[in-house]
N, C-alpha and C positions, 0 to 999 in steps of 0.2 A: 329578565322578567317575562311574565306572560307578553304583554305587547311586543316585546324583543322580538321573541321568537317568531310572531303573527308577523312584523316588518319582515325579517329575513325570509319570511317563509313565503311572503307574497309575491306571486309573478302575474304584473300588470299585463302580459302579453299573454299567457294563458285564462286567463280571467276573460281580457278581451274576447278571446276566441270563445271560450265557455260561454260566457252573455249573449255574444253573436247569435252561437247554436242554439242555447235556449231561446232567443226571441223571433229567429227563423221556425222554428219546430211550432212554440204558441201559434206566431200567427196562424202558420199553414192549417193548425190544427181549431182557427178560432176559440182558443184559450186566452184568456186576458194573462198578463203575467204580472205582478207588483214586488217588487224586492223593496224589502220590509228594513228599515233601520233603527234598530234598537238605542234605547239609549247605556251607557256603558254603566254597566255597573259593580264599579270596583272601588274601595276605598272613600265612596261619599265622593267621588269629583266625578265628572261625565270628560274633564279635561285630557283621562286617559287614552291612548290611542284615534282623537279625532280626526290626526293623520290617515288613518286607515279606512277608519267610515267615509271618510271625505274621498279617497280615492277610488275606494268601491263604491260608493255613491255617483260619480260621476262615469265611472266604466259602465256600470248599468244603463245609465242616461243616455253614455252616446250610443251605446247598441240598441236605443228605442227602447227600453222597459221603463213604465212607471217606477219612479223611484220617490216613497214616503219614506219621512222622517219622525220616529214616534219621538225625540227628546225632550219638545216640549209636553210634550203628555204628562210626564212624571214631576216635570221640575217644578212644581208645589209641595208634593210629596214630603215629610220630613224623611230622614234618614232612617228615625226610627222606627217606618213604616215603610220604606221603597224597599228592603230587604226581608229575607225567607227569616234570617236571624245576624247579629253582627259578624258569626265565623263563617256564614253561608252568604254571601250577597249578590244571591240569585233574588229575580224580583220577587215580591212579596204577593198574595194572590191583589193588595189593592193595588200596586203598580200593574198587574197583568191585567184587571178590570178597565185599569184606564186608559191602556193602552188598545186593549180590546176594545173597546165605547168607541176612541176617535177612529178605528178602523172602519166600525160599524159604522159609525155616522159617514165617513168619506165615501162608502162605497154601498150607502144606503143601505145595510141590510135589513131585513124585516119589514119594508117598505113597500107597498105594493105599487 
């Protein structure tokens, strides 16, 4: 399966190092950086691949990046509406609105 392949294909020791280089480079360059965590959307469960987010989640953190979690964002959302359509379950633009919102609001945008 897709997650399959994302597990074997992931190297927590290159990532490390990648995260490292990104959050050495932001600071130097006073760039904020936030690595964004989507919620999974495959099949109507967020259950898939948490492994994964969770471990890229935490490699971010120790290399100092802000690390947000959009999953509760959506998880009201009915199915019939967090998807593009049932054979495409890319988000839907209301799942993209709401996940956009709680960005906005975390990171104050439009706010003077």
């Amino acid at each position: 399966t897709y997650f399959d392949e994302l597990k074997k294909d992931l190297d927590p020791e290159k990532l490390r190092t990648q995260y490292a280089s990104l959050a050495t480079s932001c600071s130097e360059h006073h760039i904020p950086c936030t690595v964004v965590i989507l919620p999974i959307f495959v099949n109507g469960g967020s259950s898939y691949g948490n492994d994964i987010l969770k471990t890229i989640a935490e490699i971010a953190s120790g290399a100092g990046l802000e690390v947000v979690h959009l999953e509760d964002t959506v998880k009201d959302i009915s199915p019939y509406d967090l998807y593009v359509m049932p054979a495409d379950q890319h988000p839907s633009a209301i799942a993209h609105a709401a996940m956009g919102k709680a960005l906005a609001e975390r990171w104050k945008v439009g706010t003077p």
